[in-house]
C-alpha positions, 0 to 999 in steps of 0.5 A, spaced: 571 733 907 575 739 904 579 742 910 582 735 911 586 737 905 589 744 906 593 743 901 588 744 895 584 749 900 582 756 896 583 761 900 577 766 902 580 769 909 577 770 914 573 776 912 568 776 907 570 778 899 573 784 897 575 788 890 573 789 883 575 782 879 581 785 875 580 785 867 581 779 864 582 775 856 575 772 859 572 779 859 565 780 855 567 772 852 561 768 853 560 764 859 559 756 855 567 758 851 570 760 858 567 754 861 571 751 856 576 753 857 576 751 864 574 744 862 580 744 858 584 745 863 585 753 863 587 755 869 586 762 868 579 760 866 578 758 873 581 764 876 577 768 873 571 764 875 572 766 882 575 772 882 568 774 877 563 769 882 566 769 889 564 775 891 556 775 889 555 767 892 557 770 898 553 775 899 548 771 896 549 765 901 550 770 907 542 772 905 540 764 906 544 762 912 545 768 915 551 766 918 557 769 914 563 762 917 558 757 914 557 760 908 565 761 907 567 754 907 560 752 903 563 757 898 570 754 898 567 747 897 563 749 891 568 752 887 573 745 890 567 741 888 567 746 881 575 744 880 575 737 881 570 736 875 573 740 869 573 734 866 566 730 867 563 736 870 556 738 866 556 743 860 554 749 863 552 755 859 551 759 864 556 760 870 553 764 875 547 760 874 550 754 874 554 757 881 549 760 885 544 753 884 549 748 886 550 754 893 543 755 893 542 746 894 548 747 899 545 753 903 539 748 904 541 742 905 546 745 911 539 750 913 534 743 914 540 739 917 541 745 923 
């Protein structure tokens, strides 16, 4: 479980995701080069994947569970599952398809176990 381990916890707050992602190297590159580079290893990479995503799966989440705190922590957990998978993670080459599927598969799975 992911809140076991605070240390590698991405922050969300305690509020849903605000702001306008800050421009980027990664601007108007396409998606298959940027997970590449986050592949690689790029941390900036990362870093632009959240700041441009974050917001959008949570609202996007928020319309499957209806319940703003789970959908937070499920968010968190995609993109620390989304981290820890730079090296033998698939070939994506879509991000925000691949994104909002693994939140979509997620949301479910919370919503039949309740």
């Amino acid at each position: 479980n992911s809140a076991d381990q605070p240390e590698k916890r991405i922050q969300l707050g305690h509020h849903p995701p605000q702001g306008v992602p800050a421009r980027s190297s990664f601007d108007g590159m396409p998606d298959a080069e940027i997970w590449k580079a986050f592949q690689s290893g790029n941390e900036a990479a990362f870093s632009y994947i959240y700041r441009h995503y974050v917001k959008g799966l949570y609202n996007f989440g928020c319309q499957i569970l209806h319940d703003p705190e789970t959908v937070m922590d499920l968010v968190h957990d995609v993109f620390v599952r989304f981290r820890g998978r730079k090296i033998e993670g698939p070939e994506v080459v879509f991000i925000k398809s691949y994104l909002y599927k693994v939140l979509y598969h997620d949301a479910i799975r919370i919503s039949i176990a309740r």
